[in-house]
GUVEXMAR-968061 format. One record per residue (C-alpha): x, y, z; chain. Coordinates in nm, 3 decimals, padded with zeros to 5 digits, always signed. Layout:
! GUVEXMAR-968061
east	north	up	chain
X	Y	Z	A
...
! end
This chain:
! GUVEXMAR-968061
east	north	up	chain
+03.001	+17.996	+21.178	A
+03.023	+18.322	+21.246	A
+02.785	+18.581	+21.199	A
+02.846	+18.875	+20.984	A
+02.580	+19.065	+21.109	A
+02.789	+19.110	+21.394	A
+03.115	+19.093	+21.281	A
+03.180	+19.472	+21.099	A
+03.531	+19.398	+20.999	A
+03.627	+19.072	+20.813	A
+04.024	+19.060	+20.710	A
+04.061	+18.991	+20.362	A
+04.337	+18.737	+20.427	A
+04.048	+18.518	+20.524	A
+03.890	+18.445	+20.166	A
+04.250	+18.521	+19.959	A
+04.274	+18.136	+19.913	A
+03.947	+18.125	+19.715	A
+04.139	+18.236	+19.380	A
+03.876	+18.509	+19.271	A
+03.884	+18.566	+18.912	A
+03.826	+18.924	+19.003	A
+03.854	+19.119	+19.373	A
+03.830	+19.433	+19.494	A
+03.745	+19.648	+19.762	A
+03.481	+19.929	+19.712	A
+03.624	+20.295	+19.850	A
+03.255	+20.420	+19.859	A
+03.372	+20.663	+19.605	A
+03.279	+20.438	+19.288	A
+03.624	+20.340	+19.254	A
+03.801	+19.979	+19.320	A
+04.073	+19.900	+19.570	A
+04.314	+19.651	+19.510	A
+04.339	+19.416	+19.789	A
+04.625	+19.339	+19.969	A
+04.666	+19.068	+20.299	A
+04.609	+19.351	+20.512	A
+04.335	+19.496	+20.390	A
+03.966	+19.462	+20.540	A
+03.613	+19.449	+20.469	A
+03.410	+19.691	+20.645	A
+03.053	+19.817	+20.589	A
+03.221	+20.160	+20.484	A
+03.444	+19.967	+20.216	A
+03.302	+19.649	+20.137	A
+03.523	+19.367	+19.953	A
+03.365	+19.180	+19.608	A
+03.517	+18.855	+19.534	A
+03.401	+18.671	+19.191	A
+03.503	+18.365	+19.177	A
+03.457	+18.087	+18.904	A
+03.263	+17.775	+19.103	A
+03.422	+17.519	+18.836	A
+03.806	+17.589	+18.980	A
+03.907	+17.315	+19.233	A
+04.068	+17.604	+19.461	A
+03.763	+17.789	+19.479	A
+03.520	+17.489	+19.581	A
+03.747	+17.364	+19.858	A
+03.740	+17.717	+19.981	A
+03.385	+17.759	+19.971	A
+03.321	+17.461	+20.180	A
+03.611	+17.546	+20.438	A
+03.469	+17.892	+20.502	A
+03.261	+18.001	+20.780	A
+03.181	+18.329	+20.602	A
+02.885	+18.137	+20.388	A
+02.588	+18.005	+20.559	A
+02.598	+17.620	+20.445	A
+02.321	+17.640	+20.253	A
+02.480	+17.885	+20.036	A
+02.755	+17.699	+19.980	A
+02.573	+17.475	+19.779	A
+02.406	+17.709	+19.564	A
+02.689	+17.893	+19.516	A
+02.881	+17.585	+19.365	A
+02.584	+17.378	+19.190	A
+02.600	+17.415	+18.808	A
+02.234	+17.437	+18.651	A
+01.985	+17.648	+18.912	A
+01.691	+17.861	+18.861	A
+01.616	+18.223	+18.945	A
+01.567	+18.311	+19.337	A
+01.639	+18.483	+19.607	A
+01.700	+18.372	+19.969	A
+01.683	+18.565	+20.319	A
+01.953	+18.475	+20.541	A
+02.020	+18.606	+20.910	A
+02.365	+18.741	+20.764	A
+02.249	+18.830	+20.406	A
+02.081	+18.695	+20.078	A
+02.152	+18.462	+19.830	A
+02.022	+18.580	+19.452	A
+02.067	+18.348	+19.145	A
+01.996	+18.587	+18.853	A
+02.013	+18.441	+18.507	A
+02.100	+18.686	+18.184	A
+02.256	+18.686	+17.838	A
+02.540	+18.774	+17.691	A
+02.409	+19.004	+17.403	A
+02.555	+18.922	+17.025	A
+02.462	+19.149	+16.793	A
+02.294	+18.995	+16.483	A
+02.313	+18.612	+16.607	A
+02.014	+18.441	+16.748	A
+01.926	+18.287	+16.987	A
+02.182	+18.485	+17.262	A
+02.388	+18.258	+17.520	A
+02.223	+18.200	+17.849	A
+02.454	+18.263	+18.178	A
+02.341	+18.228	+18.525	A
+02.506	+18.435	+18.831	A
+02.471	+18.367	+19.166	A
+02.580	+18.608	+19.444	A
+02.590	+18.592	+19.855	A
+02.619	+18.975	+19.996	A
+02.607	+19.116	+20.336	A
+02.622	+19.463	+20.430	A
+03.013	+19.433	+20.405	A
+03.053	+19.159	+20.187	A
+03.000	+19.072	+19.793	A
+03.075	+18.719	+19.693	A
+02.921	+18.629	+19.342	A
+03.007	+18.281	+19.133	A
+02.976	+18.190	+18.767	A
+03.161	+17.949	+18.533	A
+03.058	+18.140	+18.199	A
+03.189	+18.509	+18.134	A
+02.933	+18.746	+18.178	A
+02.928	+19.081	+18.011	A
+02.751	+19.272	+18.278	A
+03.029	+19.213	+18.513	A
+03.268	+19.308	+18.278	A
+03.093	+19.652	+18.232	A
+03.063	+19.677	+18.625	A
+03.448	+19.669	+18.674	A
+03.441	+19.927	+18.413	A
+03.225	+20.136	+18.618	A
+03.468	+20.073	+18.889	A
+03.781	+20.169	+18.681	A
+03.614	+20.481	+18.584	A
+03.492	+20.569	+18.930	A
+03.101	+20.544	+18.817	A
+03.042	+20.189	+19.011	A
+02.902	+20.103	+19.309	A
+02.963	+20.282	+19.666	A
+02.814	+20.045	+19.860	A
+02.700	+19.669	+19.893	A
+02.342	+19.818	+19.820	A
+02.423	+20.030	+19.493	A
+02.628	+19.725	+19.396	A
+02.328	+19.492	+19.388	A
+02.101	+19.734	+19.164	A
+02.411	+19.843	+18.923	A
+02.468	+19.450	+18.878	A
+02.085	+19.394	+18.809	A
+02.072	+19.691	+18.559	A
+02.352	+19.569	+18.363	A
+02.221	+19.191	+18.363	A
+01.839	+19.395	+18.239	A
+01.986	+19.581	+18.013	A
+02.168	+19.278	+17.833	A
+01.834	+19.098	+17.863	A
+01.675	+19.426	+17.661	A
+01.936	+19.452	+17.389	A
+01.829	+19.069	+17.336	A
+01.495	+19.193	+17.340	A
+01.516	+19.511	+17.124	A
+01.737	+19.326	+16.847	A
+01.456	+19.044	+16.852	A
+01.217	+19.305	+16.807	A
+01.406	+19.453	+16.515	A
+01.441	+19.172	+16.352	A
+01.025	+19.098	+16.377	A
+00.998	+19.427	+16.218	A
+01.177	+19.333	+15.923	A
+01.010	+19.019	+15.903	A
+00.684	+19.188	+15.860	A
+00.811	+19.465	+15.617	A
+00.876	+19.139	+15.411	A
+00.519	+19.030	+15.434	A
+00.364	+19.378	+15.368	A
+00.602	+19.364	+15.044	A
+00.495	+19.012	+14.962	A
+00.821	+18.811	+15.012	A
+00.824	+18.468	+15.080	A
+01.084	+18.386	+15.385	A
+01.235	+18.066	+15.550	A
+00.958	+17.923	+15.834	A
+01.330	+17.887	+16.007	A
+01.366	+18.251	+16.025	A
+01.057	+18.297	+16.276	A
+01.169	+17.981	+16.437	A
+01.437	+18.097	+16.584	A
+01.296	+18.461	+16.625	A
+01.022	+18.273	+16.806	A
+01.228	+18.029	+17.068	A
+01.425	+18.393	+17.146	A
+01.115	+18.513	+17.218	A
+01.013	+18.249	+17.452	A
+01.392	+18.199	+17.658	A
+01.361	+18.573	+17.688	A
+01.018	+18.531	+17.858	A
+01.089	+18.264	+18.092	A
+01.388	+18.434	+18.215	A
+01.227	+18.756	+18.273	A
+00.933	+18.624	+18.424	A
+01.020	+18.497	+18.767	A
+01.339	+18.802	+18.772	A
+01.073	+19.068	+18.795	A
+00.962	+18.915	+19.119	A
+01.295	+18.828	+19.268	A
+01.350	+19.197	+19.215	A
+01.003	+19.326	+19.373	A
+01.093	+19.033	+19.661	A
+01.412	+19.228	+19.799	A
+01.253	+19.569	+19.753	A
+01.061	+19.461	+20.000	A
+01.277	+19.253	+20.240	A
+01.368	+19.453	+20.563	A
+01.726	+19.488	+20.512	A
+01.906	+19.705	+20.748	A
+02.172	+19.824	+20.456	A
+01.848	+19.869	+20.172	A
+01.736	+20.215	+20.173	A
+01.437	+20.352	+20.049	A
+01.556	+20.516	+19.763	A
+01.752	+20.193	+19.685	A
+01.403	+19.956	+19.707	A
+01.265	+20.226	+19.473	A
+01.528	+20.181	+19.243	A
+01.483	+19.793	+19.237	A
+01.118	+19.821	+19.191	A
+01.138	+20.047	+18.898	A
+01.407	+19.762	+18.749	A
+01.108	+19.503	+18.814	A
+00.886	+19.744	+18.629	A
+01.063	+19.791	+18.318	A
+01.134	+19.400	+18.329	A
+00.711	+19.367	+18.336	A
+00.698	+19.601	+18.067	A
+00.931	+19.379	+17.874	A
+00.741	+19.065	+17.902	A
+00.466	+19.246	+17.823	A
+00.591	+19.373	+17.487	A
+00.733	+18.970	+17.452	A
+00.403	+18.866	+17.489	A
+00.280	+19.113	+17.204	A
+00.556	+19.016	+16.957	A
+00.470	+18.639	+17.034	A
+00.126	+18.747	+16.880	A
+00.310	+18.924	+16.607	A
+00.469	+18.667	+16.508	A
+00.175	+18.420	+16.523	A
+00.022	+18.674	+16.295	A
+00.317	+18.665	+16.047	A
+00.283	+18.284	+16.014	A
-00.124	+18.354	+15.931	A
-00.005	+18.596	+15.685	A
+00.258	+18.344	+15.498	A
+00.038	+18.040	+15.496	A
-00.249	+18.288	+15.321	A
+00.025	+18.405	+15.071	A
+00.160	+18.072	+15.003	A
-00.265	+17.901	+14.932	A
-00.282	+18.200	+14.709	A
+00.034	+18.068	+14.580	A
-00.070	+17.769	+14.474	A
-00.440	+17.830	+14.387	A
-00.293	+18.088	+14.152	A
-00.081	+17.747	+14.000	A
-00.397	+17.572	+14.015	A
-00.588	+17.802	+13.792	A
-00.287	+17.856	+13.546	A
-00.308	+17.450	+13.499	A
-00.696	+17.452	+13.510	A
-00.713	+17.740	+13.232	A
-00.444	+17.516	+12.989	A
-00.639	+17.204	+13.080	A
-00.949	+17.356	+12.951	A
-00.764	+17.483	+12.601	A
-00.607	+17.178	+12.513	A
-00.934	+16.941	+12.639	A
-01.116	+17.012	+12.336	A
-00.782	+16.937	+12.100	A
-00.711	+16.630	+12.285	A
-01.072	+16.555	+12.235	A
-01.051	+16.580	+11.855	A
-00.712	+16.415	+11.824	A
-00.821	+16.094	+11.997	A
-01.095	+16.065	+11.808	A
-00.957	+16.158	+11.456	A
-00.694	+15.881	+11.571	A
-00.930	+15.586	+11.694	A
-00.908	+15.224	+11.509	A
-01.230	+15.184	+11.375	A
-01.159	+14.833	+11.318	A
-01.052	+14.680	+11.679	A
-01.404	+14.816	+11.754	A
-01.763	+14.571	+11.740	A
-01.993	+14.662	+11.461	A
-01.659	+14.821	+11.248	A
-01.828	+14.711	+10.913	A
-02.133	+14.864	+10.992	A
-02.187	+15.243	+10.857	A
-02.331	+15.365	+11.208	A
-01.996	+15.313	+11.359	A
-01.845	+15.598	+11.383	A
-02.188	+15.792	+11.547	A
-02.219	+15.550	+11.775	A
-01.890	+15.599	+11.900	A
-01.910	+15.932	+11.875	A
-02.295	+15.930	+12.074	A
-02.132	+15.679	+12.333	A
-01.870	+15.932	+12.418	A
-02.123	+16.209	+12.456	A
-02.383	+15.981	+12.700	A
-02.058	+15.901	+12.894	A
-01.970	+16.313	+12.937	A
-02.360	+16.368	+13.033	A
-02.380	+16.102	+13.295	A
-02.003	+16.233	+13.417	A
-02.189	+16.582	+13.479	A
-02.483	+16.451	+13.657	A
-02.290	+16.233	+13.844	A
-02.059	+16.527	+13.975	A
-02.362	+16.740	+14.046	A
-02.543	+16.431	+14.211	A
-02.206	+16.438	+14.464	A
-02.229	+16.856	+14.479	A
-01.880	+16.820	+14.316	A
-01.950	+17.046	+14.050	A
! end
């Protein structure tokens, strides 16, 4: 295989066959330059391919190349991976994971980008279409992208965070009208926090292990990593802490809205209770009297006798008494 780190120039008419969805060649200007078979990659004017791993072309290109380290290869190609980043001898591999932002829809789709890069080489994979890259070739178009291989990697993790924190911030909005509902006393759908709340936690666990990946390469010794350039990934992995942060605070927000609904709805329903306790108590005493205005005297033992009716009446009342003690006996009353 050979090794990049020696080899400055690579001709582009060595990775052509991979089909890239997208390819270009960096003028260290912030523009993109088309490529053509006789351009060449240099660390001046690096090339980006982006290829789509699920095209037949591009695997069988991938595993014919000796611009990859064979590890890569692999990871470049294999569907369902995690976040990391790997040192090479010739460069690193990163598998960053990200969302394509919807406004008003929840829970946001889930897209995973992988990318191999040397000092004069970009060559990033993904099946799914991912907005960030689309607004990185419209940095290129409008000659605000990337100049180098470096600036590339931090303008592509910006875009990927900032996607992530739209999710975030339209998450957050929509807590905050959830609990301007609750201060106003409206009942809402436990399925509205539900999927509020799984947002929540995808958005964690992606952010989570990204904010390290991003801290890990700041501090990697790469020869075509600058200082300002590690600053600017470490102050990406600090707004990405902040963010899980402020996750982890709406998580108990939202814990707290539940708390809040569950009170509302017992008060609810003890409210119910004492509306039917309060009728049961007016129409006891009228039941009371209609039942026994309305009882056969004669189905009953002693009916001829004129003591009858008291003793009904006095059996009733001894029944009531013994009822209260009993209750008070249990503490029920």
């Amino acid at each position: 295989m050979a090794d990049l780190n020696n080899v400055g120039v690579v001709p582009v008419s060595r990775f052509l066959a991979a089909e890239p969805v997208f390819s270009c060649q960096l003028d260290g200007k912030g523009k993109a330059i088309p490529l053509t078979n006789d351009s060449e990659a240099t660390v001046q004017q690096p090339c980006w391919l982006h290829l789509d791993f699920a095209k037949a072309e591009t695997i069988n290109w991938i595993h014919s190349t000796d611009l990859i380290p064979e590890i890569v290869k692999n990871e470049l190609i294999k569907p369902n991976q995690i976040s990391k980043e790997i040192r090479f001898d010739s460069g690193i591999l990163v598998v960053l994971k990200g969302v394509n932002f919807i406004p008003n829809e929840l829970p946001d789709p889930i897209v995973t980008f992988r990318f191999f890069i040397t000092d004069n080489l970009i060559i990033s994979t993904r099946h799914q279409q991912i907005d960030a890259i689309f607004q990185l070739k419209d940095n290129l178009e409008k000659g605000i992208g990337p100049v180098d291989v470096a600036d590339w990697l931090i303008q592509v993790s910006e875009l990927i965070s900032d996607q992530v924190n739209q999710s975030f911030d339209s998450v957050h909005n929509k807590i905050v009208k959830l609990e301007d509902l609750v201060l106003n006393q409206r009942i809402f759908s436990h399925k509205e926090i539900g999927r509020v709340r799984k947002q929540l936690f995808i958005l964690r666990r992606l952010l989570s292990p990204q904010r390290d990946i991003f801290v890990k390469i700041s501090t990697e010794r790469i020869s075509w990593i600058d200082d300002n350039d590690r600053q600017r990934l470490h102050d990406i992995s600090s707004q990405q802490n902040h963010y899980v942060s402020d996750i982890d605070s709406c998580l108990l927000r939202i814990a707290s809205l539940m708390e809040q609904i569950n009170s509302f709805l017992a008060e609810s329903t003890n409210k119910r209770i004492y509306l039917m306790s309060l009728f049961t108590i007016i129409f006891t005493p009228i039941t009371f009297l209609t039942s026994l205005l309305g009882v056969n005297l004669a189905g009953i033992p002693y009916n001829e006798q004129q003591w009858s009716f008291i003793g009904l009446v006095l059996l009733i009342i001894v029944i009531c008494i013994g009822s209260v003690i009993w209750l008070k006996y249990k503490k029920w009353l």
